[in-house]
NUROTI-748675 format. One record per residue: y, x, z of N, C-alpha, C in turn. Coordinates in steps of 0.1 Angstrom, whole numbers, plus 5000, padded with zeros to 4 digits. Each point is the difference from the previous one (the first is absolute). Last residue first. Example, Ala and Ser with C-alpha at 12.3 -4.5 7.8 and 13.67 -1.06 7.14 Angstrom:
// NUROTI-748675
497851285071501150095000501149925008
494350034999501249915000501250095000
//
This chain:
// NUROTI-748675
084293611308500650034984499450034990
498649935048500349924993500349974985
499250345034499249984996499749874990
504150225017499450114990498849904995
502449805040500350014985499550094993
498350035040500049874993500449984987
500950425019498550004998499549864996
504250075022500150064985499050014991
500749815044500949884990499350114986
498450205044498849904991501449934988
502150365021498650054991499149834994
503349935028501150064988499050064990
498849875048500049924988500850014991
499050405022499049895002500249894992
503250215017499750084988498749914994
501849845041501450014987499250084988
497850025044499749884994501149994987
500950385021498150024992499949854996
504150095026500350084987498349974991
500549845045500449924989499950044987
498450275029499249915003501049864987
502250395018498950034991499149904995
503349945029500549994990498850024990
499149995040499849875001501150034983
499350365026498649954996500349884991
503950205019499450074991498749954992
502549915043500349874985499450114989
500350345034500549835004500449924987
497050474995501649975008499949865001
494750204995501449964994501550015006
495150335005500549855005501750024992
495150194975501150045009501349825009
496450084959499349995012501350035016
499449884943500850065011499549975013
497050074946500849925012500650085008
498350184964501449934995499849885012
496850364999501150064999501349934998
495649815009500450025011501050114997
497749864964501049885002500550015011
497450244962500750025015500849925003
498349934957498850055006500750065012
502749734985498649944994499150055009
504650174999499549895010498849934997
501650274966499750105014499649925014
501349774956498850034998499750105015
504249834997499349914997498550065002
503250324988500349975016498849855003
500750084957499050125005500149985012
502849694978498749995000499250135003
504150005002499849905012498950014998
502150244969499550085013499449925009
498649904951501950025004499550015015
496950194957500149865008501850045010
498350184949500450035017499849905009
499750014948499150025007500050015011
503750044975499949874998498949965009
502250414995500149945010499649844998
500550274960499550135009499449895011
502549814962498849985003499750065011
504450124980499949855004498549945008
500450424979500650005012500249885002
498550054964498950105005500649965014
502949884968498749895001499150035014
503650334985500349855005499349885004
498750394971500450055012500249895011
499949924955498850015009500050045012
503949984974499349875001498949975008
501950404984500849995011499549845007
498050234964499550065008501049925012
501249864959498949975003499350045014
503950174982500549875006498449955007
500350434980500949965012499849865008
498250084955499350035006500750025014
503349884968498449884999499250055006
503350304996500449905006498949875002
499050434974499950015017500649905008
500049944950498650025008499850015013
504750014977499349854998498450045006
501950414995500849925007499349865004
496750364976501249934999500949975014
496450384992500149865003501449954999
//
């Protein structure tokens, strides 16, 4: 085998390789969303049942309306476009 053959077959192989790997994780879902899905079907694993520190509640409580409509602005627009 030539020089010029194993460089063009190198390079090629090295292309694929790169592809192959680019794709692998394309299929994955991303971790929130499995955490997402475990609250589906157990959802008394992802509530807090335990008592809060002071101003604690009342952050959380903001922190959820804040996300909340940060979720519906995004879900508006998406349905728009």
């Amino acid at each position: 085998m030539s020089i010029q053959a194993f460089s063009r077959c190198a390079a090629i192989l090295s292309v694929v390789v790169f592809i192959a790997g680019c794709g692998a994780g394309a299929n994955k879902p991303p971790v929130a969303a499995e955490r997402n899905n475990d609250c589906k079907w157990y959802r008394s694993s992802c509530l807090y049942e335990g008592s809060y520190e002071p101003g604690e509640r009342d952050y959380a409580e903001r922190e959820a309306k804040r996300l909340n409509l940060a979720q519906t602005i995004r879900l508006t627009r998406s349905t728009w476009q």
